[in-house]
N, C-alpha and C positions, 0 to 999 in steps of 0.2 A: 342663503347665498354665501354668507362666510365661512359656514361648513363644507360647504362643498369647492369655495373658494382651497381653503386651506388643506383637503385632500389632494385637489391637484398640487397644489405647491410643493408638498410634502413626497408625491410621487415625481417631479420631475429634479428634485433631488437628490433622492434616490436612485434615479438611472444616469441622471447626467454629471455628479461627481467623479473624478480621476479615483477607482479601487484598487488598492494592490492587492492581488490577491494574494492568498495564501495556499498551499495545497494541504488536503486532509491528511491527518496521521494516523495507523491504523494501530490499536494496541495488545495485537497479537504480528508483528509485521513478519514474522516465518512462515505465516500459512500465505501469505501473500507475498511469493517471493519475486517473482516478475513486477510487481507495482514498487517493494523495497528497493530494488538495482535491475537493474535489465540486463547484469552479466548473471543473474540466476537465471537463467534461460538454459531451458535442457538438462539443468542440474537434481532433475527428479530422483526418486532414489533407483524408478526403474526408467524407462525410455522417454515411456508417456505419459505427461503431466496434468489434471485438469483440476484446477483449484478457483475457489469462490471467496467474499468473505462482503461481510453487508456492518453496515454500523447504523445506527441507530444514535441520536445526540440529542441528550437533556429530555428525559423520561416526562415530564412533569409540563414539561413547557409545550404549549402547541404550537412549536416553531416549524414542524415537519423535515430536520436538520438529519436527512440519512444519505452514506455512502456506500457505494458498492462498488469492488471491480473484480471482472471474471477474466481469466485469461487457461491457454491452453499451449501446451509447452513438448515438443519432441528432442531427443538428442538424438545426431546423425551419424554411428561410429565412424562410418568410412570416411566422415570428413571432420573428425572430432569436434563438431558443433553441435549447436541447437539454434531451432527455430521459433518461434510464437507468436502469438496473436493475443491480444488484453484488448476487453474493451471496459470503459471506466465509465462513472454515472452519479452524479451527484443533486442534492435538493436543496438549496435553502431558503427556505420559505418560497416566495416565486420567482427567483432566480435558480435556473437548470443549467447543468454542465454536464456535456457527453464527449466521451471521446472512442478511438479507436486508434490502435496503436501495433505494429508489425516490430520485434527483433530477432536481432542475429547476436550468437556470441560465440565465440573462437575461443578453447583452451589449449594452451601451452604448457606441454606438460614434459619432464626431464625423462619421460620415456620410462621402462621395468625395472623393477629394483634388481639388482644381482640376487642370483640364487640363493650365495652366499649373506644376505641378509635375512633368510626368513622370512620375507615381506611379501604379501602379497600386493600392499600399494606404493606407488611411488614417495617421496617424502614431503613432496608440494607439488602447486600444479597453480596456474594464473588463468583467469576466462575475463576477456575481454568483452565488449558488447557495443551497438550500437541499438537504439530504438526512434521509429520514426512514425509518426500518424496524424492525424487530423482529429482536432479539437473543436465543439462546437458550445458559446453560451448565448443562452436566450432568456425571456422573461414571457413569465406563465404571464397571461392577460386573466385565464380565470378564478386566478386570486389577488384581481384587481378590482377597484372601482373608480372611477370618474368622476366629476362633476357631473356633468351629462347624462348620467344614466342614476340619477339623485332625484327623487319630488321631495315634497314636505312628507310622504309618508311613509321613505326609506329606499331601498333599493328598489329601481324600476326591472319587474321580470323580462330576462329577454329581453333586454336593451341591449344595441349596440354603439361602443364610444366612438364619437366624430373627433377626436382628440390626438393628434399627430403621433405617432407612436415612433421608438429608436429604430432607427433607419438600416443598422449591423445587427439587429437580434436575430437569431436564429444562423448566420454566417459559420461557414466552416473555415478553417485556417490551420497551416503546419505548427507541427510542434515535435522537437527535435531532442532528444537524450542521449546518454553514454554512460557509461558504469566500466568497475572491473572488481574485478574479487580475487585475492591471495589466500590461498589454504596452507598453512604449514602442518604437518602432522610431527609433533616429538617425537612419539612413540606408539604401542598399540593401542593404547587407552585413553590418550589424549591428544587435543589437535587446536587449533586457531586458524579464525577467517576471520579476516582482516577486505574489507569494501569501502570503496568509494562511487559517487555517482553525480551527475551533473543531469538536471531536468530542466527542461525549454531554455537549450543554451542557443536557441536562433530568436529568443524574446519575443514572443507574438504579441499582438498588438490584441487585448480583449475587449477593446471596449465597445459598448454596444450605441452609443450616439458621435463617435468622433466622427467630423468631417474637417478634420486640419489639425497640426501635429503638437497643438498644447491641449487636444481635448484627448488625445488618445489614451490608452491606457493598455503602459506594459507589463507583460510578466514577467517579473525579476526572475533569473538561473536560483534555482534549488540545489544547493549544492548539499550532499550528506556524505556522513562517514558512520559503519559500521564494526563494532569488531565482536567475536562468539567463542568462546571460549568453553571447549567440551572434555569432562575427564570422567570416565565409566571404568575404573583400577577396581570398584568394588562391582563383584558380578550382580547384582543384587540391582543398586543404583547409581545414574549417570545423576552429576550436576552439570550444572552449564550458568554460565555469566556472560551475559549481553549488555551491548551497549548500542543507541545509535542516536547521531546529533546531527542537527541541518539546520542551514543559514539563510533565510528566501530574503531579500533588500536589510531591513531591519531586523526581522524577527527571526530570536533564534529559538532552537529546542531541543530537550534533550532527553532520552528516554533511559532507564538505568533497570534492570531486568536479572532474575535467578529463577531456577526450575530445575526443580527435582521431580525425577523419572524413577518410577518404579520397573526395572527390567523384566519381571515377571509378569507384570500382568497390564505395560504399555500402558500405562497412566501416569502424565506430565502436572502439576502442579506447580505454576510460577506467581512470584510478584513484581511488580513495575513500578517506577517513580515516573512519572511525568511532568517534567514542569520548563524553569528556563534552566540558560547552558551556568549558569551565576548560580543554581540552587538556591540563591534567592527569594524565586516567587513562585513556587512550588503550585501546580496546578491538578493534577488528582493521581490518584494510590489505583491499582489496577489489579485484580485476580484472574486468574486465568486457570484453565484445566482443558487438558486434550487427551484425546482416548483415541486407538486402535479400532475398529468397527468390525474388520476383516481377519485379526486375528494374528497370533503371532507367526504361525506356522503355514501361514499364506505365501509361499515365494516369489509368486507372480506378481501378487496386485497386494495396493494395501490401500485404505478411505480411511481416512482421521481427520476427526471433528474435535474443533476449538471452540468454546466458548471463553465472554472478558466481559468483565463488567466494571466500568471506574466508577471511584468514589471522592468528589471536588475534595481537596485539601488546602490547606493557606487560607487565606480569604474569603474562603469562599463553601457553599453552605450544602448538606446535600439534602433538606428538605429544601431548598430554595429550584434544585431542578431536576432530580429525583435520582442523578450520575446517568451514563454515556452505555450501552451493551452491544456487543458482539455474537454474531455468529460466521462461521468459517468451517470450509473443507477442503481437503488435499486427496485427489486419486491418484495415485500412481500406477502404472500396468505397464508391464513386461510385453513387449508384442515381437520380439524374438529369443530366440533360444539363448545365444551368447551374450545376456542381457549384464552376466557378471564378469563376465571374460575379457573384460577390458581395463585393466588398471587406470587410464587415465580418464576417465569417465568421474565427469565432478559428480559431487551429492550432494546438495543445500536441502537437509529437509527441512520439512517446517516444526517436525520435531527437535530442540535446541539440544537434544543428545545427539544430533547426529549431522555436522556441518560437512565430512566429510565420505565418502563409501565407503563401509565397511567390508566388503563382501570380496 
């Protein structure tokens, strides 16, 4: 009885504490550019976007700790926007999180360069964005146990628990974002993008047992800022320097990123710092490589594939959880002819050589 006593205990703990959550970070965030800002929306390199990317947390540990988000992305010339669709998907241990999510983003752009400049792109351009969708958390029961479904000789098969269960699991509720993005271009071979973004800035209420307003449990606004810095002077290789930091209640973060691009033969090689915005308390070292699939001399469509694998740093041990792994891809396709014919047509790829169009 006291074992079984002390599992329930242990379980109504666990659901009925105030959590703040936290949202997941991805350690390739280009290939997942809709989930980084919602002003990447439409900013494929061609029209149409359709990008993946899954994480995997603490190899070693049977915590079952993976994230995923899929999202699908068009830009609309005639009305110089983009449209898209993300849906997002997360596991920790038996707490699940799903969502689905719709935006829109509008670029502002100073219109064609003069003749007179040589240029075939403008010299900056701004995309704004909203995102909006429905968020759902709930708790897996089949990686639960009960008292109740306990004898003296372990788990009863096929039992089912008489045991009051949280009254909000499985509930869907709004969840509300906005983003925007600055692209300055210097000159031909070099450029900066400069983002900010505000995530669940309508605070939804997640929790899964409140019934009156000191049990609930809000989601603090995720605010981040971004900035990409790309320079390809040598034909050969593009470098690029990334940054991006975000504040959710308490907790802050900060990511710190370079990547060298081989131009002949579309193979990206980067490294990452992850840890707090103080550098302080440094949390893991990150490698990354992304490759071309489709080919250089493909104009229409291109699929690139990221993989990342971290490795805990500070404090913290990597046989103790064996590091964190990624995989991730980016489609993009052309589905009209004047696909380059439009100077103010953003470009955020997920390749860090290329934050803005080339073409």
């Amino acid at each position: 009885m006291n074992k079984q006593t002390l599992i329930s205990i242990i379980f109504i703990l666990q659901v009925s504490l105030t959590v703040k959550a936290q949202d997941p970070v991805f350690s390739q965030p280009y290939m997942a550019p809709v989930y980084l800002n919602p002003a990447a929306t439409g900013s494929g390199d061609h029209d149409l976007r359709i990008s993946g990317i899954m994480r995997r947390q603490w190899w070693s540990i049977p915590s079952r700790f993976t994230y995923t988000a899929f999202s699908i992305d068009k830009f609309l010339p005639s009305l110089q926007s983009g449209i898209g669709l993300m849906v997002t998907s997360s596991s920790e241990g038996y707490l699940k999180k799903n969502g689905i999510y719709a935006s829109y983003a509008y670029t502002f752009c100073p219109g064609a360069p003069p003749v007179a400049s040589n240029s075939e792109m403008p010299k900056w351009f701004l995309t704004g964005a909203m995102q909006a969708g429905w968020a759902q958390r709930r708790v897996d029961y089949s990686d639960l146990l009960f008292a109740d479904q306990i004898d003296i000789n372990g788990p009863i098969p096929g039992s089912q628990t008489q045991a009051d269960l949280p009254v909000y699991s499985g509930r869907w509720y709004p969840d509300i974002s906005t983003g925007m993005f600055f692209n300055y271009r210097f000159n031909d071979f070099s450029r900066i993008l400069v983002g900010v973004s505000a995530r669940h800035i309508n605070r939804p209420d997640e929790s899964l047992t409140a019934t009156n307003d000191k049990a609930r449990s809000i989601l603090p606004v995720l605010w981040s800022g971004n900035f990409l810095y790309t320079n390809s002077k040598n034909e050969h290789w593009t470098y690029s320097i990334a940054g991006n930091s975000s504040k959710q209640q308490n907790n802050q973060f900060l990511q710190l990123g370079v990547e060298v691009t081989n131009n002949d033969l579309d193979i990206g090689i980067g490294a990452w710092y992850r840890g707090s915005a103080t550098l302080k308390e440094p949390d893991a070292f990150t490698l990354t490589l992304s490759f071309n699939l489709s080919g250089r001399n493909n104009a229409s469509s291109k699929i690139r594939v990221g993989v990342a694998h971290d490795s805990p740093i500070g404090n913290k041990k990597y046989s103790n959880n064996g590091g964190s792994s990624e995989f991730a891809f980016v489609w993009d396709q052309s589905t009209y002819n004047a696909d380059g014919d439009n100077p103010c047509k953003p470009a955020i790829s997920p390749r860090m050589a290329c934050p803005g169009s080339t073409r």
